[in-house]
N, C-alpha and C positions, 0 to 999 in steps of 0.2 A: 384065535379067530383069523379067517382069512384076511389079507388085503383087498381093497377094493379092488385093484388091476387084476391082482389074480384069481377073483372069484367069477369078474365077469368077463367077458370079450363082446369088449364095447368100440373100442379103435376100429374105424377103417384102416390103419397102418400104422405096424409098429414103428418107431422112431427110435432114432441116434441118441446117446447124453450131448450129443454136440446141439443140436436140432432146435432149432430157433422155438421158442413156445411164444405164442400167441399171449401179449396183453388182455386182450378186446377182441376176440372173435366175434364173428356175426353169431349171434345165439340164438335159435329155435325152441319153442318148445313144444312139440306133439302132443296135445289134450282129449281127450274122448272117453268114452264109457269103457268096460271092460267090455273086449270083445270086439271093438269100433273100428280096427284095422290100423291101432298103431305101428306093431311089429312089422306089417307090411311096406308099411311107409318107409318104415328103418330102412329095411331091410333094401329098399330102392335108393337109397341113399349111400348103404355102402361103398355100391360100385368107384364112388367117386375119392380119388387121390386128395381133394385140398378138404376134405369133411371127417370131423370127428363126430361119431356116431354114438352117442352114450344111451344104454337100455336101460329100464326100470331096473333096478338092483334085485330081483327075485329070490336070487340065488343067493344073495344075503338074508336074504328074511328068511327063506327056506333054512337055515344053519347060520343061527348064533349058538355059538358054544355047541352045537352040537342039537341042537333045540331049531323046531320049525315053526317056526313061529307066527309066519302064517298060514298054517293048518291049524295050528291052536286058537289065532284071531277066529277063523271061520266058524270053528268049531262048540267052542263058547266066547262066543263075541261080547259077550256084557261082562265077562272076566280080562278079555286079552286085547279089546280096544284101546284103552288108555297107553297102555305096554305099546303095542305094536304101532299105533302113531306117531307116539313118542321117535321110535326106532325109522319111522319112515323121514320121518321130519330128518334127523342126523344124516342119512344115510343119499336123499335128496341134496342136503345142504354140499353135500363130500362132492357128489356130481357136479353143482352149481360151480365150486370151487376149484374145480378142476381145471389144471392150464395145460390145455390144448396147444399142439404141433400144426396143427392149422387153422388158417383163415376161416375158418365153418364150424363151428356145434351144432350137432343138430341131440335133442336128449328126448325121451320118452316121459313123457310128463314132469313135474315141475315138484317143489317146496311152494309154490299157490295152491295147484289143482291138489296137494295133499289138504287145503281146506274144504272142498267140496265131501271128503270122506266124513273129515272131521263133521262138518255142518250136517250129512247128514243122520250121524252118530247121535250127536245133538239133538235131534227133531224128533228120532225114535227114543229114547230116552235111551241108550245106550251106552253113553257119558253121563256121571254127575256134574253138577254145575263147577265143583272143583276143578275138576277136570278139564275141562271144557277151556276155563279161565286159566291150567298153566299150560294147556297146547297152544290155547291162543297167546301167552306174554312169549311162549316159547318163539315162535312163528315172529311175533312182533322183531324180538332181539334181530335173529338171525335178517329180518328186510333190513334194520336201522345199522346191522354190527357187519353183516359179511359182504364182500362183493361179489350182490348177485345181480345179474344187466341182462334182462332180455330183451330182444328187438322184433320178435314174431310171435305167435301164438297161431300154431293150426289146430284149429277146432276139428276132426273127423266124429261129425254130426251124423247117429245112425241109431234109427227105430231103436227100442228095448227086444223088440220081437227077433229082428236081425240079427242082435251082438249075444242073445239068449240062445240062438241055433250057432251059431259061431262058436259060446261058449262050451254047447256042447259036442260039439263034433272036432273041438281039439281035446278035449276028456281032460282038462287039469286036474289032478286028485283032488286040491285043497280046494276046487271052485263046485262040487259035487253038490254045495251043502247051500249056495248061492240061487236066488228065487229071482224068478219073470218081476216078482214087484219090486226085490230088491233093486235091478235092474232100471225099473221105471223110476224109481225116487234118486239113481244117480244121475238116470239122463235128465232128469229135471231141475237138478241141482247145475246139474253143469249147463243146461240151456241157461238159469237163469242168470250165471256167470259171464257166459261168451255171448252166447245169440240175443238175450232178452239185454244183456249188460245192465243185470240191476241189483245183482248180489254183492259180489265183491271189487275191489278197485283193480282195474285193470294195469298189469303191466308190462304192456306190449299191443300194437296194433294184432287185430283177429283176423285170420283168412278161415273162412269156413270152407269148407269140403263136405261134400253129401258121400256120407260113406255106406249108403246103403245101395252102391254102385258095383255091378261086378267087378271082378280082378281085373279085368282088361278095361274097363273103363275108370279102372280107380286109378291105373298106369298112367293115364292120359293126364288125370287131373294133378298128378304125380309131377309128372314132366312139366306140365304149366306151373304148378308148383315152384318144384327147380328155378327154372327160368327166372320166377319172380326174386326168389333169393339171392340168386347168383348176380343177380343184374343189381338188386339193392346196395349191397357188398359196394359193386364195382362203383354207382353213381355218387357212395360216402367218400370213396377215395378221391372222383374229381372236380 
């Protein structure tokens, strides 16, 4: 199986064996629907030399051992859920853990917002109660056992109608088989997490973004964004 480093290209800049790693970087984590304008967000993040930019591991779940694992979740989902959570859970956790060359993490979603999947696995019956109860002792370990610290949480809040045209006009194989309601029951899951805040325990202050914003005005909110990051960072130091 691949290494994490070398499956994804997640670094804003490769670094030195000498190259000081980060204890405690400021950590981020980009939450939203499929389709909500995470990668965009990343992707405006790059630019910047003191930020490590870590993406959803895809390219992992695409090839384990040779197995895609999420085209088989999609495909028969009440066979390949428990599997493929399981595996998001790890692979999350790998990200969390990761020691950063700079002062900045910024990651594409979390080891939380993989509960949102979970939960709503859950509610369509698509998990057995077994199941259910060892993703969740799983999820418990890894808050109590790993050091995972996040300091933000961007919600990129956007219609189901919106990230449903998004999904299609970037044509992902494995998202082929993914439905308009699907969609609704995640954005609902996830309101009732960040916006409604009445699902699960929050671990990190929320900045919501309307991402049902064009590109050019998603820039904007991008850059305010920034700003407020950069600037948090800087007022823990004095």
């Amino acid at each position: 199986m691949f290494s994490l480093v070398k499956t994804l290209v997640v670094l804003t800049k490769m670094t030195s064996p000498t190259c000081k790693l980060y204890k405690r970087p400021f950590t981020v984590c980009i939450e939203g629907n499929i389709g909500s304008g995470k990668t965009t967000f990343l992707s405006h993040f790059k630019q910047f030399d003191n930020t490590t930019v870590l993406q959803e591991p895809v390219e992992l779940w695409r090839n384990v051992a040779g197995t895609n694992l999420l085209e088989l979740m999609y495909t028969d989902t009440k066979r390949y859920s428990f599997l493929f959570q399981s595996y998001v859970q790890l692979t999350m956790l790998q990200l969390h853990t990761y020691k950063s060359a700079m002062p900045y993490k910024i990651m594409e979603r979390s080891v939380f917002s993989a509960r949102c999947f979970i939960e709503n696995m859950k509610r369509t019956k698509l998990l057995e109660d077994v199941e259910v109860v060892v993703l969740e002792d799983w999820y418990d370990w890894c808050i109590q056992n790993a050091n995972i610290v996040t300091d933000l949480i961007v919600y990129l809040r956007t219609s189901p109608d919106v990230v449903y045209n998004r999904m299609k006009t970037r044509a992902r194989k494995e998202e082929n088989s993914v439905s308009l309601e699907y969609l609704r029951q995640l954005h609902n899951i996830h309101d009732e997490w960040l916006y409604d805040q009445t699902l699960f325990n929050l671990p990190a202050p929320v900045l919501t973004i309307d991402g049902n914003k064009s590109l050019e005005e998603m820039v904007i909110q991008f850059e305010n964004c920034k700003n407020l990051i950069f600037n948090r960072k800087e007022e823990e130091k004095n």
